[in-house]
N, C-alpha and C positions, 0 to 999 in steps of 0.2 A: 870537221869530222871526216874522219877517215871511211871511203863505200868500197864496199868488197863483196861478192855474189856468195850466198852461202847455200847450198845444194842441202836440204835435209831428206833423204831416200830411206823409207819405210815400206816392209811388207805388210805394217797392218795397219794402223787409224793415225801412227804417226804421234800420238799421245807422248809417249815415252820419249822420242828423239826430241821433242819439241821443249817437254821439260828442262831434260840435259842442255838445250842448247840454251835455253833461255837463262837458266842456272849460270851458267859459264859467261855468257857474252853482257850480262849485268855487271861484270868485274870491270868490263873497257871502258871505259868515260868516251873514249874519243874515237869511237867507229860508229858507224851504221850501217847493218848488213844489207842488202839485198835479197834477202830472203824465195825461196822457189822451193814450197813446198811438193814430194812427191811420193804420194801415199798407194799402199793398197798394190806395191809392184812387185808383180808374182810371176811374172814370164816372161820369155825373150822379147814379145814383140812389148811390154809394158816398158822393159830396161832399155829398150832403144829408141823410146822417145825419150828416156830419164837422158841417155846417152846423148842424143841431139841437143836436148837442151842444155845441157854443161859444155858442149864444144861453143855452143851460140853465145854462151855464158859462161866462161869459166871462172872456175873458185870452188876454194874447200868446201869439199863433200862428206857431208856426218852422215852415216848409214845403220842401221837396222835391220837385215836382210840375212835371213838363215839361210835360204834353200841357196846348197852350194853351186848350181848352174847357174840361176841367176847374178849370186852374186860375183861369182867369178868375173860376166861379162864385163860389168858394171867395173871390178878391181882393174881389169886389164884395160879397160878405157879409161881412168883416170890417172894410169900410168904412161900409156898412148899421148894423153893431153898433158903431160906435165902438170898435173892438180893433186893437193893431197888428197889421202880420201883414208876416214877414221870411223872403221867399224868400234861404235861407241860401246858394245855390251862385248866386247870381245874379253876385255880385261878381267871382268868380273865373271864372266863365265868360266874362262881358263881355269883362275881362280878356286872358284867353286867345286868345277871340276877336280881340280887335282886335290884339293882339299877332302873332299870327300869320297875320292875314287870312285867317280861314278862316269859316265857317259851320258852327255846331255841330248836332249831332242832338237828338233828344226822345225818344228812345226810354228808357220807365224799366226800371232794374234791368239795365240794361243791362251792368256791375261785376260780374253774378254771370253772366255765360253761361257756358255750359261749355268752356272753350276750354283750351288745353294747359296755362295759369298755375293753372287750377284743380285739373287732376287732375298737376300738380308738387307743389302743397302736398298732395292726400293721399296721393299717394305720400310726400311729407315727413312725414306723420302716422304712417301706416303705418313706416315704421322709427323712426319717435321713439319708439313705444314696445314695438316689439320689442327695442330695445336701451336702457332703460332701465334705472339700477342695475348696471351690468356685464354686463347679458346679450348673449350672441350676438355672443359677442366675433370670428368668426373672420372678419367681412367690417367688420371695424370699418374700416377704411382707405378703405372707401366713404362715409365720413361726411362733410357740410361742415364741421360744427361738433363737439367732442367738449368735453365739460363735467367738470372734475377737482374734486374739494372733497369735507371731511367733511361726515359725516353734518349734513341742516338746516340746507345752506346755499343752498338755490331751486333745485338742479340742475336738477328734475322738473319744475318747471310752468314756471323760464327753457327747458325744451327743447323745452316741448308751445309756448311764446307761437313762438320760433324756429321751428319747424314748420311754425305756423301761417302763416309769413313766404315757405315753402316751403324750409326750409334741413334735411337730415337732419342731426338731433342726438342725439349718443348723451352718456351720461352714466356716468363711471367713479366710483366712492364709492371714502375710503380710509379704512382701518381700521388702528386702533393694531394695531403686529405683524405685520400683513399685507402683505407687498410688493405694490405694481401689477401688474396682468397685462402682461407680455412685450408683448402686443400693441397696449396703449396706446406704447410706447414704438418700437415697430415702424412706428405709422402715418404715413406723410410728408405723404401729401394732405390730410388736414384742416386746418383749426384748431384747435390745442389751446386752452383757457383756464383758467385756475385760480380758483375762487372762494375769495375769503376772508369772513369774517367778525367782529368782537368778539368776544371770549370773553366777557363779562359776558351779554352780549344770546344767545350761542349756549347759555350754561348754562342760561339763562332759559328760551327758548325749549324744550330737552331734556328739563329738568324739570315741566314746565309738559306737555308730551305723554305724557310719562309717568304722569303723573295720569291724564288725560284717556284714556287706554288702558289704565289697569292693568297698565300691561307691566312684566313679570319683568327688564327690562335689567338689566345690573351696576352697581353706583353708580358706579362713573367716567366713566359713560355722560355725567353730567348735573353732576361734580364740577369744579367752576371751575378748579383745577391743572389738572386731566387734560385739560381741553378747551381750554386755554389750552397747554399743551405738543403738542397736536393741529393746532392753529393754527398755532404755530412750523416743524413740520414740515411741513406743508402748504406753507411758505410756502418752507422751505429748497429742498423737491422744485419749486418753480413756479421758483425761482431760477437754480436749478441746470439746468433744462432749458430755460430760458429762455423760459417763457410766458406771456404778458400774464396780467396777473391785474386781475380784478374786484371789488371791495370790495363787499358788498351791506349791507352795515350797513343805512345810510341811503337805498338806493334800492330803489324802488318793483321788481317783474319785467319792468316794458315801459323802464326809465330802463337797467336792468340790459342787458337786449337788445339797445337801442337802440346803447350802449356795445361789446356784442359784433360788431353788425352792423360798427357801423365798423373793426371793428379784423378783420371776415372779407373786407370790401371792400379793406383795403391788404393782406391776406393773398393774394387772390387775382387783385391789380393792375383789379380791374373799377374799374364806378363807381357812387355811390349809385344807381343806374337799375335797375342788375344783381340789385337786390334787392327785392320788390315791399314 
């Protein structure tokens, strides 16, 4: 494996450059970076420890950094050091700019102010996990999104990522033997969607947590028939009521969501806009 220092310099939480980079250096098989995170740098004297620590450490520098004094110092020392250095939003700004003949701002961190989009998603938090697992069934019909699937197939963290999108998502488990609550089947306003999964990789999976907690389940809990006729049903019940179903075998929680969003956007005739 190839190691090489990768400087990521942000004037605000770092969020965004962290993304991009992570995005990008997924493609290499054969490096490993060195990572030196540097968030939150808004002054000269913050950019000159950024600065110190890439002469201690050189290597490509991905940056985030509007305010044009700062970042100048920052451009002129990684040219000083012989280091590249890749203002990441620069392209798409340009971009945008000229496309729309506007003149952009520099104000950083600007994504996180507190404005109504931010307190829609924790209010989306706040019910995602008051009603997770079937709870707090009686205002279920106030949900965007409602999540139907046996046990171990990503309800819980597809509903906290969805949340986090600002969508309230509530999540209903089905149990061999146990009919669904009345009131999943009463809701009109939401989305329903139905996860499925493999039964090979689901038994795996069952089994495998059952170690790992010592839990007393009953063996059919984790027995490949039983979880494989769990399936079945699962899929009769999503057929029958007619609701997209989601396969997560093979995808990742945010490929999973991504797939939900779009199928809540033709649900609710918006448009990808309508959803941050």
């Amino acid at each position: 494996m190839k190691k090489f220092h990768l400087h990521l310099v942000s004037d605000a939480t770092g969020e965004t450059l962290t993304s991009v980079a992570r995005a990008c250096l997924v493609q290499f098989d054969t490096v490993d970076p060195i990572t030196h995170p540097w968030w939150l740098v808004r002054t000269e004297k913050q950019v000159a420890r950024v600065i110190n620590g890439i002469e201690a450490n050189p290597g490509i520098v991905l940056a985030t950094v509007l305010d044009g004094g700062v970042r100048g110092l920052l451009e002129e020392a990684c040219r000083h050091l012989h280091v590249p250095f890749v203002p990441v939003l620069d392209p798409v700004m340009a971009s945008l700019a000229g496309y729309l003949e506007v003149e952009f701002g520099s104000q950083p961190g600007r994504q996180h102010v507190l404005d109504a989009e931010y307190f829609r998603r924790i209010d989306a938090m706040h019910y995602t996990l008051a009603h997770d697992d079937g709870q707090m069934l009686h205002d279920l019909n106030s949900a965007d999104v409602i999540l139907v699937g046996i046990s171990r197939t990503s309800k819980t963290p597809t509903c906290m990522y969805l949340a986090n999108r600002g969508l309230k998502a509530a999540n209903i488990p089905l149990v061999p033997g146990i009919e669904p609550p009345p009131e999943l089947f009463e809701a009109k306003k939401p989305l329903i969607v139905g996860l499925t999964k493999e039964a090979k990789g689901l038994s795996d999976i069952r089994r495998s947590r059952l170690k790992l907690l010592n839990h007393d389940k009953p063996a059919d809990y984790a027995d490949f028939e039983k979880v494989q006729e769990e399936v079945i049903m699962a899929r009769r019940l999503f057929t029958r009521m007619n609701w997209p179903v989601i396969d997560v075998s093979r995808r990742s929680i945010e490929e999973a969501s991504a797939a939900i969003l779009q199928h809540y956007i033709r649900h609710t005739g918006g448009t990808p806009e309508s959803v941050v």
